[in-house]
MDAnalysis code that builds the backbone (N, CA, C; Angstrom):
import MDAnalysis as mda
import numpy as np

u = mda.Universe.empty(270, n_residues=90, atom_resindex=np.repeat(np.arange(90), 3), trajectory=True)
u.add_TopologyAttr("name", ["N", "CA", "C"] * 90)
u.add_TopologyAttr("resid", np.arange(1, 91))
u.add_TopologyAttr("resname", ["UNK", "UNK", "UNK", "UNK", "UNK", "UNK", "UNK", "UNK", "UNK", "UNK", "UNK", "UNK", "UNK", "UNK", "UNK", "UNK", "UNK", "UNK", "UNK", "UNK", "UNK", "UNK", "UNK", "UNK", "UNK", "UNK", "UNK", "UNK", "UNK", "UNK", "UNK", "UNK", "UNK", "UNK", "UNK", "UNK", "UNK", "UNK", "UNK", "UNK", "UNK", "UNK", "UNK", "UNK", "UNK", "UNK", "UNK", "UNK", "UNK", "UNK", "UNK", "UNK", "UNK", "UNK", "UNK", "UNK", "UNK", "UNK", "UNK", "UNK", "UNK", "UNK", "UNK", "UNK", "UNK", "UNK", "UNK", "UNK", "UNK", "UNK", "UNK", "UNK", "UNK", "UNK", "UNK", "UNK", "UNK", "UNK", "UNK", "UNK", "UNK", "UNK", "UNK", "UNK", "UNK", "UNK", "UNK", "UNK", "UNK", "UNK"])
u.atoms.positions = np.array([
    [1.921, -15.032, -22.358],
    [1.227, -15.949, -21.497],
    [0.327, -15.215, -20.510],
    [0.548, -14.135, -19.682],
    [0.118, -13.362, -19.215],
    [-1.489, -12.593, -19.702],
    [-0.907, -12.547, -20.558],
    [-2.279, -11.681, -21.528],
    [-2.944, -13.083, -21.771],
    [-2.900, -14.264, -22.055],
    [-3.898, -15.565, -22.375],
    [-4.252, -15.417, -20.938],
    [-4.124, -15.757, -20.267],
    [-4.493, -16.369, -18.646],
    [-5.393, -14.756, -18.036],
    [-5.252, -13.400, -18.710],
    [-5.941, -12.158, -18.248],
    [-7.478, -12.707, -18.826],
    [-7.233, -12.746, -20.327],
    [-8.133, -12.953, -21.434],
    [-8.825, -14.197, -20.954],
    [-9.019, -15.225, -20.805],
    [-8.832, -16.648, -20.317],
    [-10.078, -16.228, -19.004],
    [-9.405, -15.067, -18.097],
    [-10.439, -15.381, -16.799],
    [-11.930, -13.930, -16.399],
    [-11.037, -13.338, -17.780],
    [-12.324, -12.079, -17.749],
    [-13.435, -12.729, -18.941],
    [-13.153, -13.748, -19.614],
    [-14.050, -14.428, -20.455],
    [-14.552, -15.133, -19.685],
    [-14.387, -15.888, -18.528],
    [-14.560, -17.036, -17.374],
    [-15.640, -16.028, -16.201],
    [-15.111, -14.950, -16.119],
    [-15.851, -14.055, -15.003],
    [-17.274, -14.089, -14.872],
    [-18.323, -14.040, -13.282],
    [-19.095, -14.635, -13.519],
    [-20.527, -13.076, -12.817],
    [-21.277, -13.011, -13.761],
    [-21.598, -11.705, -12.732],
    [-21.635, -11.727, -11.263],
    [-21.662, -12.434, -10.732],
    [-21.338, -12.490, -9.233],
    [-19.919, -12.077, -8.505],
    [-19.064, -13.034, -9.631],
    [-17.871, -12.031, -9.014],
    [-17.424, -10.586, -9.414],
    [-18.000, -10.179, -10.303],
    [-17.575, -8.825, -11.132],
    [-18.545, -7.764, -10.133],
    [-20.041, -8.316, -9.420],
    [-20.269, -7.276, -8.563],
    [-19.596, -7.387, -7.316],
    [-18.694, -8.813, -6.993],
    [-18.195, -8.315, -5.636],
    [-16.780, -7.910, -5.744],
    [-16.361, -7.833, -7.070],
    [-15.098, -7.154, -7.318],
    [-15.317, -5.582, -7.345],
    [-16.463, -5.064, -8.071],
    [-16.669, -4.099, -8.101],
    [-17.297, -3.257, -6.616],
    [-17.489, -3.747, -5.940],
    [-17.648, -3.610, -4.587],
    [-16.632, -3.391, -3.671],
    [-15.106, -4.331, -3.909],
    [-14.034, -4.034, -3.474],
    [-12.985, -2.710, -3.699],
    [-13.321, -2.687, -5.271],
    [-12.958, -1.402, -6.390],
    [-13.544, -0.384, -5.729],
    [-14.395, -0.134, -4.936],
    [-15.373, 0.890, -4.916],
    [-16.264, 1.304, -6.531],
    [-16.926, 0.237, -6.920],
    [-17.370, 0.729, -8.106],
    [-19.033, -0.592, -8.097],
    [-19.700, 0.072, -7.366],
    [-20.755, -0.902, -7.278],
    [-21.623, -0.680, -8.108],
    [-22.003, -2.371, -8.378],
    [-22.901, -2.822, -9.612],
    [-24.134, -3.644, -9.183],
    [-24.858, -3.672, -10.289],
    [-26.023, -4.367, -9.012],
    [-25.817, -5.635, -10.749],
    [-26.495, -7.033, -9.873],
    [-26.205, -8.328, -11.347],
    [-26.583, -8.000, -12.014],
    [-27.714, -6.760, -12.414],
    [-28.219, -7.054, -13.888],
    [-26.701, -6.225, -14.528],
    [-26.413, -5.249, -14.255],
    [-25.154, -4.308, -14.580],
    [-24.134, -5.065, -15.257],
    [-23.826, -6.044, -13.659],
    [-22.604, -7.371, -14.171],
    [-23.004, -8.119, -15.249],
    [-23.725, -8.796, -15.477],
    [-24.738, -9.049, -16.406],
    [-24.542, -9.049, -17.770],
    [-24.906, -8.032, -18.014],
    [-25.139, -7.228, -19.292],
    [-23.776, -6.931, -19.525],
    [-22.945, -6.306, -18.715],
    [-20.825, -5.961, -19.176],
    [-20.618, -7.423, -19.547],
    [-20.745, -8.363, -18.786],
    [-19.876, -9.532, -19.164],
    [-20.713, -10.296, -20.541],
    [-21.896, -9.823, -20.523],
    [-22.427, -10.047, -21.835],
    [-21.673, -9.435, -22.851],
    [-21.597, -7.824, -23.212],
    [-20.760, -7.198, -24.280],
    [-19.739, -7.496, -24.267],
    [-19.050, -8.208, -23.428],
    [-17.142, -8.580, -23.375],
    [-17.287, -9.898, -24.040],
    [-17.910, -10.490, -23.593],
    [-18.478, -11.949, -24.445],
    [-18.536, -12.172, -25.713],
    [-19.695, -10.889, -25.937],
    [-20.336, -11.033, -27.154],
    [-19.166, -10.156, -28.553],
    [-18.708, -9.000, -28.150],
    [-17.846, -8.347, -28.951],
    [-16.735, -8.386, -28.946],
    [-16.137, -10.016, -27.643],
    [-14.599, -10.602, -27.520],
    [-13.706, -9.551, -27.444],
    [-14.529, -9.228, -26.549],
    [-13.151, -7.516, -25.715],
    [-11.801, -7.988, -25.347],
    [-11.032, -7.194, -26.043],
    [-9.542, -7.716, -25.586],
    [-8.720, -6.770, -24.724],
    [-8.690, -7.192, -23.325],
    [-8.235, -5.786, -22.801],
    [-7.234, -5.601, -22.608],
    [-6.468, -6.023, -24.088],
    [-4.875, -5.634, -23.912],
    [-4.982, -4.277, -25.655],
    [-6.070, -4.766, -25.931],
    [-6.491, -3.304, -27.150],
    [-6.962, -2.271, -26.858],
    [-5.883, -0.606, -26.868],
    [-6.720, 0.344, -27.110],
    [-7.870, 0.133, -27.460],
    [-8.082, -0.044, -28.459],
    [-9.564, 0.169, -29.697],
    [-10.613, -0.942, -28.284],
    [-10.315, -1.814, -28.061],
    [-11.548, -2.521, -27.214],
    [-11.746, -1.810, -25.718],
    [-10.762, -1.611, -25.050],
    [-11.097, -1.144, -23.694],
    [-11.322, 0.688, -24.370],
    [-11.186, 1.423, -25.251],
    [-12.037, 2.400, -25.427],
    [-14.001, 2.200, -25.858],
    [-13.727, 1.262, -26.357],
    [-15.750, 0.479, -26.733],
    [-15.924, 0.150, -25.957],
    [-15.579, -0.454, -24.635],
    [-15.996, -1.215, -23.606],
    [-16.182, 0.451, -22.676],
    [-15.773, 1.053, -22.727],
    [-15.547, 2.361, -21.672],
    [-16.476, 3.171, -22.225],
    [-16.916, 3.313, -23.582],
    [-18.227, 3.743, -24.290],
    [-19.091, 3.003, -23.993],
    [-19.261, 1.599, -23.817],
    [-20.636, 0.711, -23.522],
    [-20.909, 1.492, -22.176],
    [-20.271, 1.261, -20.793],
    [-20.100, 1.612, -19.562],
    [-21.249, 2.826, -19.460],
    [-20.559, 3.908, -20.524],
    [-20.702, 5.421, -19.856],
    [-22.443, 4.962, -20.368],
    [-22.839, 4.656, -21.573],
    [-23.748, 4.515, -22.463],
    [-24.740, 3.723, -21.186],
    [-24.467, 2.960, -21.128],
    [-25.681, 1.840, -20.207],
    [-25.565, 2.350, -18.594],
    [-24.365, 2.696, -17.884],
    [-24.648, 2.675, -16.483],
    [-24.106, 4.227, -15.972],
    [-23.628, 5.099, -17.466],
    [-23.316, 6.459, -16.655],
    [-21.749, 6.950, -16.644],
    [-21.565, 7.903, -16.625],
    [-20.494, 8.764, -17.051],
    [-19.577, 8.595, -16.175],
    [-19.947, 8.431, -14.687],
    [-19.571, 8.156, -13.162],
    [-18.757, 6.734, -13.322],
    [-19.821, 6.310, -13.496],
    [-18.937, 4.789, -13.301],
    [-17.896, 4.000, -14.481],
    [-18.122, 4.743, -15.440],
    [-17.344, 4.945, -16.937],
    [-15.834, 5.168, -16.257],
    [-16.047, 6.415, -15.810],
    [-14.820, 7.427, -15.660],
    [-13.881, 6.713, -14.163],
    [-14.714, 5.902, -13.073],
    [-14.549, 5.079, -12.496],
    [-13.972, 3.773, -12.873],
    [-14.247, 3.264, -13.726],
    [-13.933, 1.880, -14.534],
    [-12.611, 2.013, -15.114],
    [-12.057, 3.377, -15.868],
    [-10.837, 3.756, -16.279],
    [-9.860, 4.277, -15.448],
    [-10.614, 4.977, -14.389],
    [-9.377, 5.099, -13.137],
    [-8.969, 3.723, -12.547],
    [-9.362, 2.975, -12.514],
    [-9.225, 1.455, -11.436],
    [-8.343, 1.102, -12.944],
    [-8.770, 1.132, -13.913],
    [-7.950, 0.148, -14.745],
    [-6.403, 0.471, -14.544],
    [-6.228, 2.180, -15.075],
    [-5.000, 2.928, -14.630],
    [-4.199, 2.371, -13.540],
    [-4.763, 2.431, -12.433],
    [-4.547, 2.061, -11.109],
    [-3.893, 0.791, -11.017],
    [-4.978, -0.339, -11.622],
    [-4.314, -1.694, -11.713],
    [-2.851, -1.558, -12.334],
    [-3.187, -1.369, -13.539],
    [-1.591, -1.327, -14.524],
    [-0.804, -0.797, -13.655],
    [-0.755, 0.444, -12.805],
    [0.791, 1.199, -11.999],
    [0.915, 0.488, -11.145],
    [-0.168, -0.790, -10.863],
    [0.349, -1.632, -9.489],
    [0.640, -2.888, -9.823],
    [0.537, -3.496, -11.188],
    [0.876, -4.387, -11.277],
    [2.154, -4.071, -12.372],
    [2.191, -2.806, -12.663],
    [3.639, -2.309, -13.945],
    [3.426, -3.243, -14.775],
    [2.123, -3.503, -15.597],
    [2.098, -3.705, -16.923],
    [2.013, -2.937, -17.867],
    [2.469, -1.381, -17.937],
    [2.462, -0.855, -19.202],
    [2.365, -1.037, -20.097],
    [3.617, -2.142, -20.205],
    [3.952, -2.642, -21.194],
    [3.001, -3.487, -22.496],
    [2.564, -4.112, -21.702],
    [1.038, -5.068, -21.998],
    [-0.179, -4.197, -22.992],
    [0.088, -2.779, -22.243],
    [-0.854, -2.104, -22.569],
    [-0.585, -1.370, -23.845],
])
């Protein structure tokens, strides 16, 4: 249930909130950025409970906005999981 309702609101996400999330993250985006990510999550139905998708999604990242914010995007994810102890999920 958990993983529907993750899946459910990063499909729902709107570039507006993904740059002021990423703003909170310390990982700032400007809308076209947000944009275009929530486009490829959209479009290639990223599942971010799959290795195989959150590694393509972390290749789109480095590919379109840079190695920085790539390598940024995977520390916060890390981060999330040890604070919310979903390993498991993962």
């Amino acid at each position: 249930m958990i993983k529907e309702l993750v899946r459910r609101r990063l499909h729902q996400a709107t570039p507006s909130e993904v740059v002021q999330y990423g703003h909170e993250y310390g990982i700032p985006l400007t809308m076209e950025e947000a944009s275009a990510l929530l486009n490829f999550i959209k479009n290639e139905k990223v599942d971010p409970f799959s290795q195989k998708d959150r590694l393509k999604t972390l290749q789109y990242i480095e590919l379109q906005f840079g190695k920085d914010k790539a390598h940024d995007a995977e520390k916060l994810l890390n981060q999330l999981v040890d604070q919310f102890n979903i390993h498991h999920l993962m």
